[in-house]
KEFIVEX-55051 format. One record per residue (C-alpha): x, y, z; residue in one letter. Coordinates in nm, 3 decimals. Example, Ala and Ser with C-alpha at 12.3 -4.5 7.8 and 13.67 -1.06 7.14 Angstrom:
2
PT;1.230;-0.450;0.780;A
PT;1.367;-0.106;0.714;S
This chain:
362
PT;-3.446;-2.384;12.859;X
PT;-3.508;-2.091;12.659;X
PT;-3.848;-1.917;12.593;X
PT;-3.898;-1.738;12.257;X
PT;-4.142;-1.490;12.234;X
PT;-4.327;-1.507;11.882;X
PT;-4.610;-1.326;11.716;X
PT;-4.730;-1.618;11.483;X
PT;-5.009;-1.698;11.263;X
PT;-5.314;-1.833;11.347;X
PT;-5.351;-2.190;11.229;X
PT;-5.179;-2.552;11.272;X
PT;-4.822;-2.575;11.229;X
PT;-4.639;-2.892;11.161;X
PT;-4.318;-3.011;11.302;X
PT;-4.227;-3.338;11.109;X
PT;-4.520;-3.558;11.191;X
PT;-4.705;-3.355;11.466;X
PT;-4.907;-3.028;11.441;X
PT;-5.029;-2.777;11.689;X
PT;-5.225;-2.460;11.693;X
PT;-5.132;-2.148;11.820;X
PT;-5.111;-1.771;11.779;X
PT;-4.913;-1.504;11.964;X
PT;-4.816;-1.761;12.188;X
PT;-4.468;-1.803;12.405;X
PT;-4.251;-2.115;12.240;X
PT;-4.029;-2.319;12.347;X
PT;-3.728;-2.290;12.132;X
PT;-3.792;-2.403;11.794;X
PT;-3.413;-2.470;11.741;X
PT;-3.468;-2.807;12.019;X
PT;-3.754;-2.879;11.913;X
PT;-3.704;-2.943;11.596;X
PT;-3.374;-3.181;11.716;X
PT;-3.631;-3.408;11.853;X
PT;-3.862;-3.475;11.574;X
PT;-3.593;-3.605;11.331;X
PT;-3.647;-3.340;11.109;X
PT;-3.647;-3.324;10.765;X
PT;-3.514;-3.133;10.520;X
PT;-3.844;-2.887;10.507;X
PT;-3.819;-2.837;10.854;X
PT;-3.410;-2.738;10.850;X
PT;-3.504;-2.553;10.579;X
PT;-3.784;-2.358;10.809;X
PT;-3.542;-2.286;11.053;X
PT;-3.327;-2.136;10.801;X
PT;-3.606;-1.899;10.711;X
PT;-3.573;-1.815;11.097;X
PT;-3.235;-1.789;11.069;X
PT;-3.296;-1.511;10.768;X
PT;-3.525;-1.295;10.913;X
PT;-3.272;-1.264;11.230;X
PT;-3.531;-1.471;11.467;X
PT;-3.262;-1.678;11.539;X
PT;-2.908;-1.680;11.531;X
PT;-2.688;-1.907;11.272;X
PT;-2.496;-2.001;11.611;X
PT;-2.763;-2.202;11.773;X
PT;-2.760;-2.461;11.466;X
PT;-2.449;-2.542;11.614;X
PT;-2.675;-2.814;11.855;X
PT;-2.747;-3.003;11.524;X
PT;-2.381;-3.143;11.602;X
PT;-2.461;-3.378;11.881;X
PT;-2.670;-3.686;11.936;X
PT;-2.632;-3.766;11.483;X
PT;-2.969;-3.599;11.468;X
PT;-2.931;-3.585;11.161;X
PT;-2.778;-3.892;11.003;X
PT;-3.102;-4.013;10.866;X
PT;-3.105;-3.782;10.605;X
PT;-3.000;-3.858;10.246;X
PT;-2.651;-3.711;10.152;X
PT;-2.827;-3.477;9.881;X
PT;-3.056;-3.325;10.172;X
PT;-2.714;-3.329;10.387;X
PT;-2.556;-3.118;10.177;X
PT;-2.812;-2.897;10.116;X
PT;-2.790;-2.788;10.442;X
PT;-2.447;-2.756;10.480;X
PT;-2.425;-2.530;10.211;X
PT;-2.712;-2.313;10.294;X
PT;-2.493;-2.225;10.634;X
PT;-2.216;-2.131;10.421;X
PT;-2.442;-1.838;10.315;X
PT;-2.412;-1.747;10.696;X
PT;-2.031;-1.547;10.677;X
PT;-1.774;-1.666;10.946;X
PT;-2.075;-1.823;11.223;X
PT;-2.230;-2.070;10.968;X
PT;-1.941;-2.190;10.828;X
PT;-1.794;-2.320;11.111;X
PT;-2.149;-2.416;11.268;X
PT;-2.122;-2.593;10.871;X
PT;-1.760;-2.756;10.995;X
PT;-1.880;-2.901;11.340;X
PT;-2.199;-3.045;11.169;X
PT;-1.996;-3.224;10.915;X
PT;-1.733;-3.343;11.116;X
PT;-1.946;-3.484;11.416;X
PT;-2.149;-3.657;11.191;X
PT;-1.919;-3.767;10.859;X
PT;-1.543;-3.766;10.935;X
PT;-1.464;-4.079;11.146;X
PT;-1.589;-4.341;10.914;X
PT;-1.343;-4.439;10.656;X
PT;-1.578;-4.498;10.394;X
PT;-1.736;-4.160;10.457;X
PT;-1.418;-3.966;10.386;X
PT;-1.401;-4.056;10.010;X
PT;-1.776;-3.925;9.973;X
PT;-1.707;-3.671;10.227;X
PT;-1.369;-3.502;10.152;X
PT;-1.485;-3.288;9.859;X
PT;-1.771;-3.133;10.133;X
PT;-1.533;-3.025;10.414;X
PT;-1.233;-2.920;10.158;X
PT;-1.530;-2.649;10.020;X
PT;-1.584;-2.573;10.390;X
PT;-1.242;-2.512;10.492;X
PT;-1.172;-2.284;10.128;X
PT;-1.456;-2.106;10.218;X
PT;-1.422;-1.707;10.245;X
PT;-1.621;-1.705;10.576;X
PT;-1.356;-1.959;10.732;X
PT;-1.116;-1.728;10.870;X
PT;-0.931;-1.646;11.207;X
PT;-0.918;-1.314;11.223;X
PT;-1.215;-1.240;11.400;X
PT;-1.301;-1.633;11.487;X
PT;-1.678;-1.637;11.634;X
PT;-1.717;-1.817;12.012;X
PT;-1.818;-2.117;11.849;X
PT;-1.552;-2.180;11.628;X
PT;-1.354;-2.518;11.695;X
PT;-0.978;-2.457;11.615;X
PT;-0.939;-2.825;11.742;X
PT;-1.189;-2.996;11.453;X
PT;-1.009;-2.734;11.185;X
PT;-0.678;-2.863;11.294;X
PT;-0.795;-3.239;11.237;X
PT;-0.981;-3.157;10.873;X
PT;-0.707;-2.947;10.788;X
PT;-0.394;-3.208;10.874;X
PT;-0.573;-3.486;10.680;X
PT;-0.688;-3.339;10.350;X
PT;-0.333;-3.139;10.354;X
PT;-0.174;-3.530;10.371;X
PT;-0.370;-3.642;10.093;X
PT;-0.180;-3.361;9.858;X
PT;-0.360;-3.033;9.765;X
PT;-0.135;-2.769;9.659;X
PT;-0.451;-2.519;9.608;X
PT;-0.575;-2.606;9.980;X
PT;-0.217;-2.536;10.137;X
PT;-0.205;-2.208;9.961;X
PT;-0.528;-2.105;10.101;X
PT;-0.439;-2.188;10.432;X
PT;-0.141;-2.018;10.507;X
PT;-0.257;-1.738;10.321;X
PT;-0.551;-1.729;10.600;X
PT;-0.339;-1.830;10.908;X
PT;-0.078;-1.528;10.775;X
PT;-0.383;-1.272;10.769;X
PT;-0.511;-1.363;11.143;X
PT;-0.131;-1.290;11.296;X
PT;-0.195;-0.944;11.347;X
PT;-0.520;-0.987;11.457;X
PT;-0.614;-0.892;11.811;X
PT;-0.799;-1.221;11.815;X
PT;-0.485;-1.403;11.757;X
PT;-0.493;-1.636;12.068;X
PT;-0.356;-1.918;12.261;X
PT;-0.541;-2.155;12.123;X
PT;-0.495;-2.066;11.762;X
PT;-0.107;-2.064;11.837;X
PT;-0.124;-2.454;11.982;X
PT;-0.383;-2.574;11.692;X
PT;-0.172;-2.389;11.394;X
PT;0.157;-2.514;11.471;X
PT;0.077;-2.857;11.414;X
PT;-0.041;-2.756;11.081;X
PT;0.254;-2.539;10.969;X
PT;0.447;-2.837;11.030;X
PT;0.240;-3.004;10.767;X
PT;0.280;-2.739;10.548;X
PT;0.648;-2.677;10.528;X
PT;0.685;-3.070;10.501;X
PT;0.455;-3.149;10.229;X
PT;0.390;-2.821;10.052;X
PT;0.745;-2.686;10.088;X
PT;0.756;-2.533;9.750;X
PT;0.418;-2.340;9.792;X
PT;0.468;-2.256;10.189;X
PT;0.803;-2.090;10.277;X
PT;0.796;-1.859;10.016;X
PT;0.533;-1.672;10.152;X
PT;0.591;-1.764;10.494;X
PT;0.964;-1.624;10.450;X
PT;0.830;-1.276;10.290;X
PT;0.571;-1.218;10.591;X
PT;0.891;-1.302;10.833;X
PT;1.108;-1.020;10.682;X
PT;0.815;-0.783;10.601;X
PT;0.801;-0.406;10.754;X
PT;0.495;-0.505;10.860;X
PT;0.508;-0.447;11.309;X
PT;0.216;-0.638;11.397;X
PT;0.268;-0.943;11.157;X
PT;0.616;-1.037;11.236;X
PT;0.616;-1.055;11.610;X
PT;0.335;-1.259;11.630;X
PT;0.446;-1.487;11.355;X
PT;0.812;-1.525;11.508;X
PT;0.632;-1.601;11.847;X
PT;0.408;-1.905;11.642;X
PT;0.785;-1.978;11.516;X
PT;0.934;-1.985;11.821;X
PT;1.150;-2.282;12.012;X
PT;1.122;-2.287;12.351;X
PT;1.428;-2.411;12.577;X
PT;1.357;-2.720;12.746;X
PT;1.582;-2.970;12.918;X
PT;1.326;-3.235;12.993;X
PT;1.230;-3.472;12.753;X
PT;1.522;-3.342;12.491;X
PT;1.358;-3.589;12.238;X
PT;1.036;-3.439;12.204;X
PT;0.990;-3.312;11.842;X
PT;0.740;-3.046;11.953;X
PT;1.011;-2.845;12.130;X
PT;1.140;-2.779;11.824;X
PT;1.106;-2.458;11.597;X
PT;0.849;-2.493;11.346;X
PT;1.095;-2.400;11.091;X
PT;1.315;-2.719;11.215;X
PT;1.102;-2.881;10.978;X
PT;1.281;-2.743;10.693;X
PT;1.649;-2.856;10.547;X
PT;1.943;-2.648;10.704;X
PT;2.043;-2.559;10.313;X
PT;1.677;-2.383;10.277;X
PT;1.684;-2.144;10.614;X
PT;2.088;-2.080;10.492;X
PT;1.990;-1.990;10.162;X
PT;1.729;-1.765;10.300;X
PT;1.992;-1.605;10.498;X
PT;2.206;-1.594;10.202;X
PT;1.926;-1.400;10.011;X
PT;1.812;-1.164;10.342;X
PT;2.115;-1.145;10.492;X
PT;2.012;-0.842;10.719;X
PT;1.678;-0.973;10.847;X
PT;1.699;-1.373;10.779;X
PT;1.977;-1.456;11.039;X
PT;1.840;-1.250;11.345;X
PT;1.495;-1.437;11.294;X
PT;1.648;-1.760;11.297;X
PT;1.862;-1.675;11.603;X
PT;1.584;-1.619;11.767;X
PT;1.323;-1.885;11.728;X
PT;1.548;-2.214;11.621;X
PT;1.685;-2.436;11.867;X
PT;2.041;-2.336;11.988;X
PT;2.186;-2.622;12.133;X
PT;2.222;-3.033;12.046;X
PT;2.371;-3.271;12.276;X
PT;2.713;-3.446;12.155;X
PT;2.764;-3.735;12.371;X
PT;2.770;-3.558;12.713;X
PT;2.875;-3.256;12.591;X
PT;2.588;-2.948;12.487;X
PT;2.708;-2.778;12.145;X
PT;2.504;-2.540;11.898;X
PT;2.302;-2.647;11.654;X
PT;2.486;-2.655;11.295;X
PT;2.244;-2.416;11.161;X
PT;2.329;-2.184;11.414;X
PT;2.697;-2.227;11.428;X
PT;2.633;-2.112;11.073;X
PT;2.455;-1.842;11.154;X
PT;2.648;-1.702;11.396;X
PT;3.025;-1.775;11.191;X
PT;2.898;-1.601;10.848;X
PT;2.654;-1.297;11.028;X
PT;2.751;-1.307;11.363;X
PT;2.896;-0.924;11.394;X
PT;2.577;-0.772;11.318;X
PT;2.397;-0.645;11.653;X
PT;2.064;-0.796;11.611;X
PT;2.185;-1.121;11.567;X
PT;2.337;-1.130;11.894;X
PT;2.049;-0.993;12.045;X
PT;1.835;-1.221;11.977;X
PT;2.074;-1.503;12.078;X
PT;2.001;-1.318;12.417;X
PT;1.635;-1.353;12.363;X
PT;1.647;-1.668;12.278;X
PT;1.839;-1.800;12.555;X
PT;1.583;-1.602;12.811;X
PT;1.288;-1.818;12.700;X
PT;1.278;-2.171;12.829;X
PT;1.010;-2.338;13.051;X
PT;1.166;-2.547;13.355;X
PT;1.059;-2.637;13.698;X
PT;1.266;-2.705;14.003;X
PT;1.612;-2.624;14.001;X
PT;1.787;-2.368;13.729;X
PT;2.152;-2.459;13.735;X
PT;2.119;-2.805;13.505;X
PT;1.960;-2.542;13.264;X
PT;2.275;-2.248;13.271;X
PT;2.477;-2.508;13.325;X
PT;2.439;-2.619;12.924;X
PT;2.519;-2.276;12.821;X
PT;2.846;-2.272;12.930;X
PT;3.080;-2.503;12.659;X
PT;2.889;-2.336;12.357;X
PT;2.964;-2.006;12.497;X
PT;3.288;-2.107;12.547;X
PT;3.354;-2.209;12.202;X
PT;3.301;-1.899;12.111;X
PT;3.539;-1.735;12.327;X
PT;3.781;-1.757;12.059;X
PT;3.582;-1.670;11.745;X
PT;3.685;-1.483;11.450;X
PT;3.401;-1.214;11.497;X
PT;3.517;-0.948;11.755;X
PT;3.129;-0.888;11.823;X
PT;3.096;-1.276;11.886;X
PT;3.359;-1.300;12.152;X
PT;3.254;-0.985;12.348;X
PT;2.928;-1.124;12.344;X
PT;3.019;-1.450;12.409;X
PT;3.189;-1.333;12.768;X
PT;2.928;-1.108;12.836;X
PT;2.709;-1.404;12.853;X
PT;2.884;-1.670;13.008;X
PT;2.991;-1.415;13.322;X
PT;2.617;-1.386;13.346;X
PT;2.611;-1.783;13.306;X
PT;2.814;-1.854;13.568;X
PT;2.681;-1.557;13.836;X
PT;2.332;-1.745;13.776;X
PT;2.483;-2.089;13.843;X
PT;2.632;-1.948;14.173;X
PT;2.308;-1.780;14.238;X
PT;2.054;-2.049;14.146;X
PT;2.297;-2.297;14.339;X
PT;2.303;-2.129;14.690;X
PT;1.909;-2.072;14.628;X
PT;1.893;-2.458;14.588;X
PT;2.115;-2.563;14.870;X
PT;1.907;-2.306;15.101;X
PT;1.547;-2.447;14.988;X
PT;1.737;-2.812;15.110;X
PT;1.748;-2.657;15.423;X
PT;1.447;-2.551;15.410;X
PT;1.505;-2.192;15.371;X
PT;1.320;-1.972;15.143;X
């Protein structure tokens, strides 16, 4: 436990119901001790005044989260002291967040009174990702943010993007911000369409070098042949209409395509057979001689995530390539048997690999 050393004034000083006297004594952290008591408003509030003068930081009202310490108070004194940490910046708004949502989020007759409290919280300046504090939870923002965004709030949608597009050059952009925000740009694009991809589709083709390859990486498909089903494989953009990205294309015809060759899913299965996806069959047939198209094709096909053997993997490369052996494009069908000679050396290659690990040589 921590020890706080104090120079306090002489006299009796009340916590809740008890008093005690002291002066320029060593204490026992107030922050705990005040947990205990079932404090009131007056003594939140004297923490606050704490909490002003720099005694203590806004991040160790984060313990006010567990145990519903606090669910004795009235929703007046509640909010009170919610708002009081949004006078905090960035630390007490999401100490504000965690409060909130440990204590008023899972009961459905809480949300209705709720709702209004954590939609301020989440439209709040302070609540931001591009320099998150330690005890920001990304996971409890995700959950907030998904449901009010289902309930239809054009205003709320706006904000967030508008945040999640400011942290992607960040140098606090992390892994866990990239697996908490996708499920929430999926929301986005599928309920706030209209509000979303336009500025999600200007950041994509901006000059801007820091913004777009960490956005195209949040974009990104990754290559799987396991569980082929499994919506989350799929690009985030795969949650808009083939028409829209096309149209995009249409519009950015020297920066759309290459971005959606490289983050969209390439391939579908037709009865046993692997083909490309329509959208990028279209792609490649109306832009397919321009360079960086067909090198990010290449990128694309280098990022997958597999384990054990390779071969099943190169192995569904090999008819789409081959379709293409006979395309219109010159660039296409160069490219095309550039790629499946490399196909087909890694099938030999990963195949003899295999067949020696069966024999137990590595």
């Amino acid at each position: 436990m921590r020890l706080v050393q104090r120079d306090l004034p002489r006299g009796p000083v009340s916590l809740g119901s008890r008093s005690f006297t002291c002066a320029n004594v060593v204490w026992v952290d107030l922050v705990d001790l005040t947990r205990l008591i079932k404090p009131t408003l007056f003594d939140l509030h004297r923490i606050l005044r704490l909490v002003d003068t720099g005694a203590i930081p806004v991040a160790e009202l984060k313990i006010f989260s567990y145990g519903s310490v606090l669910e004795h108070l009235s929703a007046k004194d509640f909010i009170n002291f919610i708002d009081r940490l949004l006078n905090y910046g960035s630390p007490g708004v999401w100490v504000a967040l965690d409060i909130l949502l440990l204590h008023h989020y899972d009961e459905p007759e809480d949300w209705a009174v709720w709702k209004p409290q954590f939609r301020k919280i989440l439209m709040h300046p302070g609540l931001s990702f591009i320099d998150p504090p330690q005890i920001a939870d990304l996971s409890s923002w995700q959950d907030v943010a998904t449901k009010l965004l289902e309930e239809g709030d054009a205003d709320l949608a706006r904000d967030i993007i508008q945040k999640m597009l400011a942290a992607c050059p960040s140098e606090h952009f992390s892994f866990e911000f990239k697996n908490v925000s996708q499920p929430v740009l999926r929301c986005l694009l599928t309920h706030y369409q209209d509000t979303v991809w336009p500025l999600l589709s200007d950041a994509l083709i901006s000059d801007d070098a820091e913004t777009v390859p960490y956005l195209t990486g949040l974009l990104r498909h990754r290559n799987r042949m396991e569980n082929e089903e499994n919506k989350g494989e799929l690009s985030v953009l795969s949650t808009l209409p083939d028409g829209v990205l096309l149209e995009w294309c249409q519009r950015q015809p020297t920066k759309a395509p290459s971005i959606l060759a490289r983050v969209m899913p390439l391939f579908q299965r037709e009865g046993k057979q692997w083909t490309w996806t329509s959208l990028v069959r279209a792609v490649i047939d109306r832009h397919g001689g321009q360079r960086a198209i067909l090198t990010a094709l290449t990128s694309n096909l280098g990022i997958y995530s597999w384990s054990g053997s390779l071969v099943p993997y190169f192995e569904k490369q090999v008819k789409p390539l081959e379709q293409l052996r006979t395309h219109h494009i010159p660039e296409v069908r160069r490219w095309a048997g550039e790629q499946l000679r490399y196909v087909q050396q890694q099938i030999g290659r990963e195949s003899t690999h295999h067949a020696e690990s069966e024999l137990g040589i590595y």
